[in-house]
PDB file with SEQRES, HELIX, SHEET and CRYST1 records, atoms N, CA, C and O in Angstrom:
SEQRES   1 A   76  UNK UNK UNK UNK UNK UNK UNK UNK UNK UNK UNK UNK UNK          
SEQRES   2 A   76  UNK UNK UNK UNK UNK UNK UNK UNK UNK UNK UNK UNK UNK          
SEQRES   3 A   76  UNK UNK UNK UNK UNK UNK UNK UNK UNK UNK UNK UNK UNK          
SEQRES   4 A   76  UNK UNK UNK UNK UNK UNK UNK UNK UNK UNK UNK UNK UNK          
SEQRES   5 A   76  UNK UNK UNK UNK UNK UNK UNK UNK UNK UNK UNK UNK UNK          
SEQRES   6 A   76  UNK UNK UNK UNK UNK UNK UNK UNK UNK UNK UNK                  
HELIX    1 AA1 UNK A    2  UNK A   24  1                                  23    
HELIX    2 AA2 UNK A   38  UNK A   41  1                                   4    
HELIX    3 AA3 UNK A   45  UNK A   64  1                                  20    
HELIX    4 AA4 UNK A   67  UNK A   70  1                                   4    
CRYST1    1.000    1.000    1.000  90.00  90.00  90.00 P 1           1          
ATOM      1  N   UNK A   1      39.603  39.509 186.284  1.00  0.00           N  
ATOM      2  CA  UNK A   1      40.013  38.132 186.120  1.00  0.00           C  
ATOM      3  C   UNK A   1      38.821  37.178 186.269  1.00  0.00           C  
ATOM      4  O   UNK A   1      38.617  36.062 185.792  1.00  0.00           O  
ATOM      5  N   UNK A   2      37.970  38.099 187.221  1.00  0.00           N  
ATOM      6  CA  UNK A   2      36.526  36.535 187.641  1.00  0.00           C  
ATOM      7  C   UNK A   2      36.093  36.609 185.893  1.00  0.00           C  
ATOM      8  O   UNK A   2      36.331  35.646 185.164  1.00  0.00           O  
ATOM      9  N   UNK A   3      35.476  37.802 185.400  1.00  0.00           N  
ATOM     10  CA  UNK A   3      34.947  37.658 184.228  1.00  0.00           C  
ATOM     11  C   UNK A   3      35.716  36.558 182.830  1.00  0.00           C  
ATOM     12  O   UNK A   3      35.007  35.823 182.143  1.00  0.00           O  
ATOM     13  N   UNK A   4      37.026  36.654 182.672  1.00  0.00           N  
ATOM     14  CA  UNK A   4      37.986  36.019 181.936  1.00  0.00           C  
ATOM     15  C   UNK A   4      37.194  34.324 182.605  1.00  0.00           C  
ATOM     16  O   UNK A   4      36.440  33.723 181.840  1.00  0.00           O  
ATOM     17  N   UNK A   5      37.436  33.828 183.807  1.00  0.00           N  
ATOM     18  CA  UNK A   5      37.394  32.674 183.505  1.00  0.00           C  
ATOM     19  C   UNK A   5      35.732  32.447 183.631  1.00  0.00           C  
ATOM     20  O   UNK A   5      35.295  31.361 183.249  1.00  0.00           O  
ATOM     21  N   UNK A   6      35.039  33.192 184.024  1.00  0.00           N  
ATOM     22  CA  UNK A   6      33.200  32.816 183.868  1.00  0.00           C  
ATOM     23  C   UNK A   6      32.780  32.590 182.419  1.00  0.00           C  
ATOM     24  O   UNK A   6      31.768  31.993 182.051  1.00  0.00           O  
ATOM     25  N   UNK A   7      34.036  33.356 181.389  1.00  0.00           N  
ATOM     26  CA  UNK A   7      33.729  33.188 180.114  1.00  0.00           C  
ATOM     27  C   UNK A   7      34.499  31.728 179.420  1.00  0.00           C  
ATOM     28  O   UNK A   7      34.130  30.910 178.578  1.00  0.00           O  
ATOM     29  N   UNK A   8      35.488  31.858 180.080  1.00  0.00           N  
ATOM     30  CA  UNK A   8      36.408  30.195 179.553  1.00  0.00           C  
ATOM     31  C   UNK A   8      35.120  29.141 180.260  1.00  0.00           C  
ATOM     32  O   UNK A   8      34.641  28.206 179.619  1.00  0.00           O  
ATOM     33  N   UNK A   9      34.841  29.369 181.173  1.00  0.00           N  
ATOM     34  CA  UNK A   9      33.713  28.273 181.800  1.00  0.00           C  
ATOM     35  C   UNK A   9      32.051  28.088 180.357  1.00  0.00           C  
ATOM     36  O   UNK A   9      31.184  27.336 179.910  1.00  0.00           O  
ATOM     37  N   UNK A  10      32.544  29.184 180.302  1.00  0.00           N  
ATOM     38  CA  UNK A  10      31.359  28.959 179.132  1.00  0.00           C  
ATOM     39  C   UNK A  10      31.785  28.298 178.083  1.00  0.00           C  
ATOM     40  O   UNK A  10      31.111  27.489 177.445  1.00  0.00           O  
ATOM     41  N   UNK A  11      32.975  28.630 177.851  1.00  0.00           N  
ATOM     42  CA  UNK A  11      33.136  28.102 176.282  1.00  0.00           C  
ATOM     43  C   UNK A  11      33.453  26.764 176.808  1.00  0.00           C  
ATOM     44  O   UNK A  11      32.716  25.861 176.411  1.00  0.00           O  
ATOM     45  N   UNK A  12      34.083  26.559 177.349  1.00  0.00           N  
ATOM     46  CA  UNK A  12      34.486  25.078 178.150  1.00  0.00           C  
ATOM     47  C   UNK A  12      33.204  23.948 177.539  1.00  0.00           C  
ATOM     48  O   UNK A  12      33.351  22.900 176.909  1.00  0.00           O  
ATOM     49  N   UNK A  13      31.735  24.743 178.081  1.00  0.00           N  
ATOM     50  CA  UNK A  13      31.125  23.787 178.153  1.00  0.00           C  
ATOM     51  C   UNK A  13      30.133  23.708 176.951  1.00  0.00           C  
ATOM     52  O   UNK A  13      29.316  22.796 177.083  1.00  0.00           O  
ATOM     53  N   UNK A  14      30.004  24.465 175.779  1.00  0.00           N  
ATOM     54  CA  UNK A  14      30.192  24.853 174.272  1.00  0.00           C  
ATOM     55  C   UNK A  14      30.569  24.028 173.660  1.00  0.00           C  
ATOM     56  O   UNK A  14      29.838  23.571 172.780  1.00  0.00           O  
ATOM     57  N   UNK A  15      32.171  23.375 173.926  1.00  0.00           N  
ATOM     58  CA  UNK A  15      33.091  22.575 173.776  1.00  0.00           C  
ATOM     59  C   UNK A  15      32.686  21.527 173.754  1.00  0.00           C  
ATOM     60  O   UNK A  15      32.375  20.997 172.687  1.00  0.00           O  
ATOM     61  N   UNK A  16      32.548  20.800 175.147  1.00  0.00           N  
ATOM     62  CA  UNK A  16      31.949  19.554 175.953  1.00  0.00           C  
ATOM     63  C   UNK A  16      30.471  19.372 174.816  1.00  0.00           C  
ATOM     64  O   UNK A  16      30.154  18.289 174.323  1.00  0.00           O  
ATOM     65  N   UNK A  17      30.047  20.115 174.679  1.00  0.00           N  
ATOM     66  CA  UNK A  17      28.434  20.020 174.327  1.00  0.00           C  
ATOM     67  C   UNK A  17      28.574  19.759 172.854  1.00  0.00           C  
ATOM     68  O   UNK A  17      27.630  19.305 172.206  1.00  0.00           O  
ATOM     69  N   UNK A  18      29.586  20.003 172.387  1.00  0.00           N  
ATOM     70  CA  UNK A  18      30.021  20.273 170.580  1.00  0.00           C  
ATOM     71  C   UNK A  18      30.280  18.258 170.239  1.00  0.00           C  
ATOM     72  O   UNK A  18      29.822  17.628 169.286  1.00  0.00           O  
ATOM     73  N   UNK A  19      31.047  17.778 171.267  1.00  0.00           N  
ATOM     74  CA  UNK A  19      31.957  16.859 170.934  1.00  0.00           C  
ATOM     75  C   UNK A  19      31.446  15.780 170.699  1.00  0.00           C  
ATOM     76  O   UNK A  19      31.839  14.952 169.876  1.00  0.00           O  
ATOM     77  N   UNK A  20      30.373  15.696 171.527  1.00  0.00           N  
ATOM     78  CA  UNK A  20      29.230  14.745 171.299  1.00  0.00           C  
ATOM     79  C   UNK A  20      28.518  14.186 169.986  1.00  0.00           C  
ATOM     80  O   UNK A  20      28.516  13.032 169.556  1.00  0.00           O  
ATOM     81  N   UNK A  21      28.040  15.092 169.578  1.00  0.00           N  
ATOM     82  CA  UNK A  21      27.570  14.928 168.393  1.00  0.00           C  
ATOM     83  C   UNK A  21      28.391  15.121 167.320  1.00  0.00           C  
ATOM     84  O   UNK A  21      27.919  14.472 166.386  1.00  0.00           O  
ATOM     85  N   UNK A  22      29.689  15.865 166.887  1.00  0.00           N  
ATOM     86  CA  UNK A  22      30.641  15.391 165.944  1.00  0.00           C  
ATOM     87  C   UNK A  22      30.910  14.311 166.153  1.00  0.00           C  
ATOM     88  O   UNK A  22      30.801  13.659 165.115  1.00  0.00           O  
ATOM     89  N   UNK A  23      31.264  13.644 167.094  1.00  0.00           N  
ATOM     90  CA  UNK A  23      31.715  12.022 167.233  1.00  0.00           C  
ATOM     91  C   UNK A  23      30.207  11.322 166.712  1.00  0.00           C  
ATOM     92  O   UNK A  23      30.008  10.336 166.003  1.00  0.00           O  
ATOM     93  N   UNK A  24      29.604  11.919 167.131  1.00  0.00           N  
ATOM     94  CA  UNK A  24      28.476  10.410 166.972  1.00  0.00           C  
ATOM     95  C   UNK A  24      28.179  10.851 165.317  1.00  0.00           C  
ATOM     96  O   UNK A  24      28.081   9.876 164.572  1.00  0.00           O  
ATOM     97  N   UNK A  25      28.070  11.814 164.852  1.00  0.00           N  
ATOM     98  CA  UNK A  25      28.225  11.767 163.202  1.00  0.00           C  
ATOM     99  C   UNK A  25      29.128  11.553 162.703  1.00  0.00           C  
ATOM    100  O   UNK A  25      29.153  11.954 161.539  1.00  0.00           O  
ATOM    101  N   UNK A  26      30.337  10.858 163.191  1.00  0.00           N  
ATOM    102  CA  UNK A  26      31.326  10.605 162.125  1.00  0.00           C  
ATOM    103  C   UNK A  26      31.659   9.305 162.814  1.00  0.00           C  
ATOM    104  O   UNK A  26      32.861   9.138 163.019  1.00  0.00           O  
ATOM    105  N   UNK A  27      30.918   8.439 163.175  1.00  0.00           N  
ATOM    106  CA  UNK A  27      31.083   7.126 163.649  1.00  0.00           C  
ATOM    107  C   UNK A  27      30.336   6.495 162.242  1.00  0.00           C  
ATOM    108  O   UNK A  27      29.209   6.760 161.823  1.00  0.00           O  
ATOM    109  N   UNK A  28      31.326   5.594 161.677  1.00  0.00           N  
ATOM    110  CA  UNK A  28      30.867   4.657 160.647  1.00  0.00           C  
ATOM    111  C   UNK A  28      30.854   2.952 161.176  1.00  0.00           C  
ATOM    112  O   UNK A  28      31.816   2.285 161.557  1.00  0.00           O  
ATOM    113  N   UNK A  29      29.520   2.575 161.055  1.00  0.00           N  
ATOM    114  CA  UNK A  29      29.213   1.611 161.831  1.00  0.00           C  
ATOM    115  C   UNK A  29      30.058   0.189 161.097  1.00  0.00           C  
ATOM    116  O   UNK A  29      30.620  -0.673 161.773  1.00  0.00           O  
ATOM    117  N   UNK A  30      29.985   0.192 159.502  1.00  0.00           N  
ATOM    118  CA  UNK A  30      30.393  -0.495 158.470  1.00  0.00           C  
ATOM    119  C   UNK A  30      31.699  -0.596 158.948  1.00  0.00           C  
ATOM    120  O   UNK A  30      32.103  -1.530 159.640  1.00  0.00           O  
ATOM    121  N   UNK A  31      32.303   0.276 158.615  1.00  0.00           N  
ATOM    122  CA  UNK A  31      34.210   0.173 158.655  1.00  0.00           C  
ATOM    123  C   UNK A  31      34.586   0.604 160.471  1.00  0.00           C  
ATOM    124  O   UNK A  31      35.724   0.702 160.929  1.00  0.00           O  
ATOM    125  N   UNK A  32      33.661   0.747 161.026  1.00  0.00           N  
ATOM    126  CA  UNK A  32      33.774   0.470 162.263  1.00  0.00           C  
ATOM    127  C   UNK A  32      35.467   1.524 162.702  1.00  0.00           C  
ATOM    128  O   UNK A  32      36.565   1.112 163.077  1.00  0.00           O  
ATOM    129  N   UNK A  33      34.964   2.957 162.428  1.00  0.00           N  
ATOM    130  CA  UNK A  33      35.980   3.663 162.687  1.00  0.00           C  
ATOM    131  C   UNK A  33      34.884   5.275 162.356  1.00  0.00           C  
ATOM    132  O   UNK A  33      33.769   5.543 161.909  1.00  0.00           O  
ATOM    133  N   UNK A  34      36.112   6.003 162.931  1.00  0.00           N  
ATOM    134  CA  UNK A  34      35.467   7.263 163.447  1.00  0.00           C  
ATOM    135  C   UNK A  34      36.168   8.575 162.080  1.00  0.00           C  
ATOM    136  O   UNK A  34      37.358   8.588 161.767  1.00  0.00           O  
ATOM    137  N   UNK A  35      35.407   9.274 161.640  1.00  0.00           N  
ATOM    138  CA  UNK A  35      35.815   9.940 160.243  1.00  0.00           C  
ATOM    139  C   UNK A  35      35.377  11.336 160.914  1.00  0.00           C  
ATOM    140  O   UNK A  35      34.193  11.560 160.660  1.00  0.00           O  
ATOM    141  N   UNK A  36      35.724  11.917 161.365  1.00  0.00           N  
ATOM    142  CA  UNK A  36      35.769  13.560 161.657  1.00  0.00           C  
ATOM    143  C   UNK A  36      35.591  14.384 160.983  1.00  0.00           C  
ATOM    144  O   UNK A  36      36.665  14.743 160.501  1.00  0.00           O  
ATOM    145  N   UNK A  37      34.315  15.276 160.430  1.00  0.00           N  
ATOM    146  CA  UNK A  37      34.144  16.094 159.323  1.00  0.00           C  
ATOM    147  C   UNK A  37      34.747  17.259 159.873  1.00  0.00           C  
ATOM    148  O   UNK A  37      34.318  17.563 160.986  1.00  0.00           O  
ATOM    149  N   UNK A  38      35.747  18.091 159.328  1.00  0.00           N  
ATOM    150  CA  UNK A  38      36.763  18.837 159.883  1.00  0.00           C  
ATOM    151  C   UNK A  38      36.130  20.470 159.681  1.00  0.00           C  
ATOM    152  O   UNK A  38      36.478  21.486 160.283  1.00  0.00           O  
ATOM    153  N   UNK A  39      35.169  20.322 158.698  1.00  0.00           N  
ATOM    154  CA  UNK A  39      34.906  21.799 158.869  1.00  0.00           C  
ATOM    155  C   UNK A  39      34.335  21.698 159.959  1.00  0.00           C  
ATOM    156  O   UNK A  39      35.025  21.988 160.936  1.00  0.00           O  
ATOM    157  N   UNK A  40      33.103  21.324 160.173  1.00  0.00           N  
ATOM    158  CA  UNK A  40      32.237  21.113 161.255  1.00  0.00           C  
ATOM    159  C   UNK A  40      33.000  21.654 162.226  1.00  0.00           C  
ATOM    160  O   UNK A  40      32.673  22.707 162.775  1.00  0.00           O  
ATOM    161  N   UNK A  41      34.135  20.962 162.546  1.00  0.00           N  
ATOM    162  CA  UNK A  41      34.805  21.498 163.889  1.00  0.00           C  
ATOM    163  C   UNK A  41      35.701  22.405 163.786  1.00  0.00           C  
ATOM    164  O   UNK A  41      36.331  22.703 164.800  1.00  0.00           O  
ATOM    165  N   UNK A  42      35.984  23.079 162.514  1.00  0.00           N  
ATOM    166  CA  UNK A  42      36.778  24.568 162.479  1.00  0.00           C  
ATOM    167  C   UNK A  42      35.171  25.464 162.990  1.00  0.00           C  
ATOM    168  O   UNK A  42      35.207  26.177 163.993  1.00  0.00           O  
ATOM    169  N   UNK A  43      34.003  25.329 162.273  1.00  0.00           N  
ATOM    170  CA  UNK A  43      32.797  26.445 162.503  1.00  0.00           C  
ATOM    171  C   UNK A  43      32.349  26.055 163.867  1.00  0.00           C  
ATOM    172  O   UNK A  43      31.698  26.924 164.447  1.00  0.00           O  
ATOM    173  N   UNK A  44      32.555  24.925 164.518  1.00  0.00           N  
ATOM    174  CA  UNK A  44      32.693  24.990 165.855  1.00  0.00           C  
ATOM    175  C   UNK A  44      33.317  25.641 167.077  1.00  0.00           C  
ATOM    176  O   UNK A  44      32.896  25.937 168.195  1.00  0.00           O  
ATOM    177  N   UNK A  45      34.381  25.746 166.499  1.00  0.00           N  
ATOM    178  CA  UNK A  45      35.804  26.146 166.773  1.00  0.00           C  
ATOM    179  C   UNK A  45      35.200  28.219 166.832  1.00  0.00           C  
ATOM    180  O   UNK A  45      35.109  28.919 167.840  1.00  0.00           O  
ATOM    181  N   UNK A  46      34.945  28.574 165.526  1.00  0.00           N  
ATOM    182  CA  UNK A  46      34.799  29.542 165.790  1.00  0.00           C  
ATOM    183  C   UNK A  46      33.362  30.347 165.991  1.00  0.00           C  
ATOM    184  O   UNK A  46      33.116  31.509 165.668  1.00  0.00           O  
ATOM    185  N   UNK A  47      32.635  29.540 166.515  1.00  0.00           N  
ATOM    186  CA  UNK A  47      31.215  29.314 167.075  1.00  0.00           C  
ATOM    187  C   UNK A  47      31.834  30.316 169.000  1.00  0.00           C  
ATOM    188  O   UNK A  47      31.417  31.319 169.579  1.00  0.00           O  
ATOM    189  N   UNK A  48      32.862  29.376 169.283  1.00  0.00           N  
ATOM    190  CA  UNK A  48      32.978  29.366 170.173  1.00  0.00           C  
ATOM    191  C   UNK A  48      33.788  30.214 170.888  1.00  0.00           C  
ATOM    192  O   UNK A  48      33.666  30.542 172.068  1.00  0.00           O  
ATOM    193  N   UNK A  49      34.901  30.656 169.828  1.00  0.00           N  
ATOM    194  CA  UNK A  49      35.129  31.851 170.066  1.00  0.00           C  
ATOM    195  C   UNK A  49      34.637  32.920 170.548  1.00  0.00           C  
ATOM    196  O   UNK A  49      34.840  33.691 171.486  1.00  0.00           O  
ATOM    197  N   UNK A  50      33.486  32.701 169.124  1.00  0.00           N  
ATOM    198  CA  UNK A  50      33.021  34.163 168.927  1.00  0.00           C  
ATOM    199  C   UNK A  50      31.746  34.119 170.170  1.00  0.00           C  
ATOM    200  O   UNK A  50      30.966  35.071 170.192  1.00  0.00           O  
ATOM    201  N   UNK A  51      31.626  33.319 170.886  1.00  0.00           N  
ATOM    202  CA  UNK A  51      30.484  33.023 172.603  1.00  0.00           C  
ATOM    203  C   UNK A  51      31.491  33.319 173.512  1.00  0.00           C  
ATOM    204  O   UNK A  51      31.023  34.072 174.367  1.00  0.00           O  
ATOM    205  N   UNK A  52      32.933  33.013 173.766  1.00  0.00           N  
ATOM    206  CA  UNK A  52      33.689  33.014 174.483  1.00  0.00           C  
ATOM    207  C   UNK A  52      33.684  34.663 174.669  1.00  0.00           C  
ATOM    208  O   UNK A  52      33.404  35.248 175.715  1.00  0.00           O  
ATOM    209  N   UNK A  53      34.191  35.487 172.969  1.00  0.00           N  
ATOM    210  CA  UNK A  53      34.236  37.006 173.242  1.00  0.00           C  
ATOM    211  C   UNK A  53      33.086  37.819 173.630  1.00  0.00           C  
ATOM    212  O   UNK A  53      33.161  38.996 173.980  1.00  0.00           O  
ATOM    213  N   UNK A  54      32.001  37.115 173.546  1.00  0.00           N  
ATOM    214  CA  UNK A  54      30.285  37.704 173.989  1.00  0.00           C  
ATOM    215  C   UNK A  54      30.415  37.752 175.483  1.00  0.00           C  
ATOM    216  O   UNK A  54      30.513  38.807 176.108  1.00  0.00           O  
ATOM    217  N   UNK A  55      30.411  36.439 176.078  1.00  0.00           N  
ATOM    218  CA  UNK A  55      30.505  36.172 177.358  1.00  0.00           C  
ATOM    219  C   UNK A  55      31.493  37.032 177.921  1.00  0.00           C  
ATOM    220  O   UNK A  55      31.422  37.531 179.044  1.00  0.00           O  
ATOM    221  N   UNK A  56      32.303  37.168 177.201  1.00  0.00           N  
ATOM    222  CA  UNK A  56      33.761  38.352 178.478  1.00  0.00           C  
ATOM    223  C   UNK A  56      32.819  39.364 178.551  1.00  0.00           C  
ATOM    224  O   UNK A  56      32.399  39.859 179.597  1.00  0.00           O  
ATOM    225  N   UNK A  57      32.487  39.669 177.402  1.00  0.00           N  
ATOM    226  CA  UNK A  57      32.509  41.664 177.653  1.00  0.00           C  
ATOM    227  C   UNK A  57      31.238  41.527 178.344  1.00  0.00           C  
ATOM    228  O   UNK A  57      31.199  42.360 179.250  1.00  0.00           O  
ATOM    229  N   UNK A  58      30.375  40.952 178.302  1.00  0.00           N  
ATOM    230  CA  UNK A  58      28.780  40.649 179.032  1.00  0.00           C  
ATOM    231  C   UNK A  58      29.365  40.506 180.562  1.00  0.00           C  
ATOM    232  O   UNK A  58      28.615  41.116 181.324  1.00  0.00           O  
ATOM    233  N   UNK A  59      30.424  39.918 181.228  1.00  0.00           N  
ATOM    234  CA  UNK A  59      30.656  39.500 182.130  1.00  0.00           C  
ATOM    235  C   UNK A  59      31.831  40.947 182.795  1.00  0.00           C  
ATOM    236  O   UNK A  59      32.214  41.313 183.906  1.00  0.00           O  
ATOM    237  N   UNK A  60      31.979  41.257 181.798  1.00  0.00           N  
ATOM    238  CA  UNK A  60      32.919  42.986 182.439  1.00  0.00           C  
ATOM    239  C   UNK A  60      32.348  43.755 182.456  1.00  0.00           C  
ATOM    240  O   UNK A  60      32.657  44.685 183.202  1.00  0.00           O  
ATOM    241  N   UNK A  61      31.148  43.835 181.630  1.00  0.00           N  
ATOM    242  CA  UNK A  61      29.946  44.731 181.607  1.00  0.00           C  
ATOM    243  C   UNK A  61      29.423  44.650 183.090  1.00  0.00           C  
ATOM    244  O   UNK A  61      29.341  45.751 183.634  1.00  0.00           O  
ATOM    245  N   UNK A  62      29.054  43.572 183.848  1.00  0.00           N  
ATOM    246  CA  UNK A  62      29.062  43.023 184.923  1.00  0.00           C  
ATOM    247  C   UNK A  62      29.436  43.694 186.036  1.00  0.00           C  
ATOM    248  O   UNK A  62      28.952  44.405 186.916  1.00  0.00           O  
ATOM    249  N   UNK A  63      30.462  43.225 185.694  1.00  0.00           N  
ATOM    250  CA  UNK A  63      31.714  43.632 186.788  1.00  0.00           C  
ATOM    251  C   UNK A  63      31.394  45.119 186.608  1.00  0.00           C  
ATOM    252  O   UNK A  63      30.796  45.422 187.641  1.00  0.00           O  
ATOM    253  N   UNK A  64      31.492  46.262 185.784  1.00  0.00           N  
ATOM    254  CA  UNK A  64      31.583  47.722 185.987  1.00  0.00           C  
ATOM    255  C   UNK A  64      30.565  48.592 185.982  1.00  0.00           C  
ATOM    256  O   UNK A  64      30.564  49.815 186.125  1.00  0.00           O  
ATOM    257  N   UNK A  65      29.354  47.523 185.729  1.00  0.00           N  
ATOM    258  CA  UNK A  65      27.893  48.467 185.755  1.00  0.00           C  
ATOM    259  C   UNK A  65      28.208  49.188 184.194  1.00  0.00           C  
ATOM    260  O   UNK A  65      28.275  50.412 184.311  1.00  0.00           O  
ATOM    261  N   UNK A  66      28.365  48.826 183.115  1.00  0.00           N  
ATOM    262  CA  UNK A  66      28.196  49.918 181.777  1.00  0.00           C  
ATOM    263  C   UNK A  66      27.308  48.756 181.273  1.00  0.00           C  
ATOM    264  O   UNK A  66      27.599  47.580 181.054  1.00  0.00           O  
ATOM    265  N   UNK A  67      26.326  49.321 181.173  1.00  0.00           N  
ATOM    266  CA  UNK A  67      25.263  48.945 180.059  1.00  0.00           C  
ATOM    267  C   UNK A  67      25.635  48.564 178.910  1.00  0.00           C  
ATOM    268  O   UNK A  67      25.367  47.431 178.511  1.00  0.00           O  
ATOM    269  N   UNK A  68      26.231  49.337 178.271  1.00  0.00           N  
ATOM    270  CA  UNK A  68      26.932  49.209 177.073  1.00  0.00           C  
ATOM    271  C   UNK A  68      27.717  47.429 176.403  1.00  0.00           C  
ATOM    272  O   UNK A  68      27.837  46.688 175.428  1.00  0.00           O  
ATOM    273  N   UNK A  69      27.943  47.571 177.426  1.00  0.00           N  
ATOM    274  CA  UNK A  69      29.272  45.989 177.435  1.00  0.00           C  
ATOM    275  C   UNK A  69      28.474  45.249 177.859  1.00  0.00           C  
ATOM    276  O   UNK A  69      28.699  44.159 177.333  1.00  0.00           O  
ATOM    277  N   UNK A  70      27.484  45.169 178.645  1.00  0.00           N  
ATOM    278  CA  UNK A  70      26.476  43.794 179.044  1.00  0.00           C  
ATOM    279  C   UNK A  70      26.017  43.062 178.203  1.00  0.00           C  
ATOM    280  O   UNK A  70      25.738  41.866 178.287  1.00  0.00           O  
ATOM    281  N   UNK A  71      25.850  44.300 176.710  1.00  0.00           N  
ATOM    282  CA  UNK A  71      24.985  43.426 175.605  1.00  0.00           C  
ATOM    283  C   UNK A  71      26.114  42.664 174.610  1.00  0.00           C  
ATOM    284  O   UNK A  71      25.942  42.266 173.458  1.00  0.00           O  
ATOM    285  N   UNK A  72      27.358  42.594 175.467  1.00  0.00           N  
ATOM    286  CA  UNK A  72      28.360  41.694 174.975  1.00  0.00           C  
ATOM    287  C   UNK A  72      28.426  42.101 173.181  1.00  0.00           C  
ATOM    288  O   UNK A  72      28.215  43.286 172.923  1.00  0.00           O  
ATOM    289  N   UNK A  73      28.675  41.266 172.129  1.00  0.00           N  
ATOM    290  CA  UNK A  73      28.890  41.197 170.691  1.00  0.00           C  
ATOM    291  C   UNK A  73      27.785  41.812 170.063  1.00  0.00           C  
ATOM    292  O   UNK A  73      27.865  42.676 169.189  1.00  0.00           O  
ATOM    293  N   UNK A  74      26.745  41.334 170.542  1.00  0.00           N  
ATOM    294  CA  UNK A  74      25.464  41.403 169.658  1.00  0.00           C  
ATOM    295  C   UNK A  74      24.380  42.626 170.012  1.00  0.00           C  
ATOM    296  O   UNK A  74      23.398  42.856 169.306  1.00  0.00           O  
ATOM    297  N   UNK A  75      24.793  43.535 171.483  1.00  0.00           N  
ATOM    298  CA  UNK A  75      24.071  44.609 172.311  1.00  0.00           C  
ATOM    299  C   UNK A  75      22.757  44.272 172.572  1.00  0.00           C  
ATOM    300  O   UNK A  75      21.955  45.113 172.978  1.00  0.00           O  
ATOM    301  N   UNK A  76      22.460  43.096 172.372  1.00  0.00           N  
ATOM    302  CA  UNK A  76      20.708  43.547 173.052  1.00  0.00           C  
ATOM    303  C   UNK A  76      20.739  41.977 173.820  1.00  0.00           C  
ATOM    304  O   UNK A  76      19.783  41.603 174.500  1.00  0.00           O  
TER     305      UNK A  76                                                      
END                                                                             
């Protein structure tokens, strides 16, 4: 369970770190309103996922001593 949320803590802040700068690129100063480019935040979206599923298995890898799972998605 520690590993599950050390990895939501990550993506959490993935998230936080994402939101920033979609807002400030879709702030139109002219019409004075906010335009959300929506892919941006679907490939965000699954940016973060796919860090969220790295971080578990890196973090159960952890937890059980297997080498194997430390190198999370990507193994090295």
């Amino acid at each position: 369970m520690n590993a599950f949320i050390e990895a939501l803590k990550e993506a959490a802040r993935l998230v936080l770190m994402a939101i920033v700068p979609i807002v400030l690129m879709g702030i139109n100063l002219q019409s004075r309103s906010i335009q959300i480019d929506w892919f941006l935040v679907e490939f965000t979206g699954i940016v973060t996922v796919l860090r969220f599923i790295d971080s578990w298995l890196h973090e159960i890898g952890k937890e059980k001593d297997n080498n194997i799972m430390k190198g999370g998605l990507t193994r090295f």
